[in-house]
C-alpha positions in Angstrom: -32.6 -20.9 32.1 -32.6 -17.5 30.5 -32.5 -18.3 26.8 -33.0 -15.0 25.4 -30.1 -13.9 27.3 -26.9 -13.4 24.6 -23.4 -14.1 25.7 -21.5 -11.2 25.9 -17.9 -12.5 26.3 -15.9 -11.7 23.2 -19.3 -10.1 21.1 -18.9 -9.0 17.7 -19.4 -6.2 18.1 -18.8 -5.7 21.5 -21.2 -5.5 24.8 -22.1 -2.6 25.6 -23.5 -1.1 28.8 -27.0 -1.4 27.8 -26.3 -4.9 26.8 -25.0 -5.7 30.1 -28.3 -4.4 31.7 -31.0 -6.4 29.6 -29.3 -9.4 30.5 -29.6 -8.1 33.9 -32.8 -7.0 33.6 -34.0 -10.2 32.0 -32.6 -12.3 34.4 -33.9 -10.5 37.0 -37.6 -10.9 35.3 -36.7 -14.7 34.7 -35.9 -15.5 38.5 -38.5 -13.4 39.8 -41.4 -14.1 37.7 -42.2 -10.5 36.9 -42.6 -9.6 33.2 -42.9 -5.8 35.1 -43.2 -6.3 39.1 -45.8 -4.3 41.1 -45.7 -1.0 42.5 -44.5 -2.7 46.0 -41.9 -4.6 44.3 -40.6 -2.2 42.2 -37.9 -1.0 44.2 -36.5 -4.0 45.1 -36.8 -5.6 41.2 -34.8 -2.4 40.2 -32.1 -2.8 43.0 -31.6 -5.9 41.7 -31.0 -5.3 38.4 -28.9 -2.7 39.4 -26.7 -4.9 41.6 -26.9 -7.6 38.9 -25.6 -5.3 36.2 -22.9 -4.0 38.1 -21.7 -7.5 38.9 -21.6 -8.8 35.1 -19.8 -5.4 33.9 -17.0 -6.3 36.5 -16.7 -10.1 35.8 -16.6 -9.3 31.9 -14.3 -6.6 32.7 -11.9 -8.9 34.4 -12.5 -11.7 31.9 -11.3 -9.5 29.0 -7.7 -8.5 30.7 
């Protein structure tokens, strides 16, 4: 899996929002294969790791309450 991905539950100091999207980002490139996708699948890599980022700021968001 994603090793270089840090868990950001509870971090000292705490996540922040660009935390939150490299782990999306580099889950994204893990799952994909793409270091840096192509010109045709740019769009969609970026979607994703816009969608993905979202997601994790909510779940750690409600896991913190």
């Amino acid at each position: 899996m994603c090793r270089s991905i840090k868990v950001l539950r509870n971090a000292e100091p705490p996540a922040t929002p660009e935390d939150v999207h490299a782990a999306a980002r580099q889950f994204v490139r893990k799952i994909s294969g793409y270091a840096k996708p192509s010109r045709k699948n740019e769009e969609a890599f970026n979607e994703a790791v816009r969608e993905i980022t979202e997601s994790a700021a909510k779940l750690l968001a409600s896991l913190n309450q």
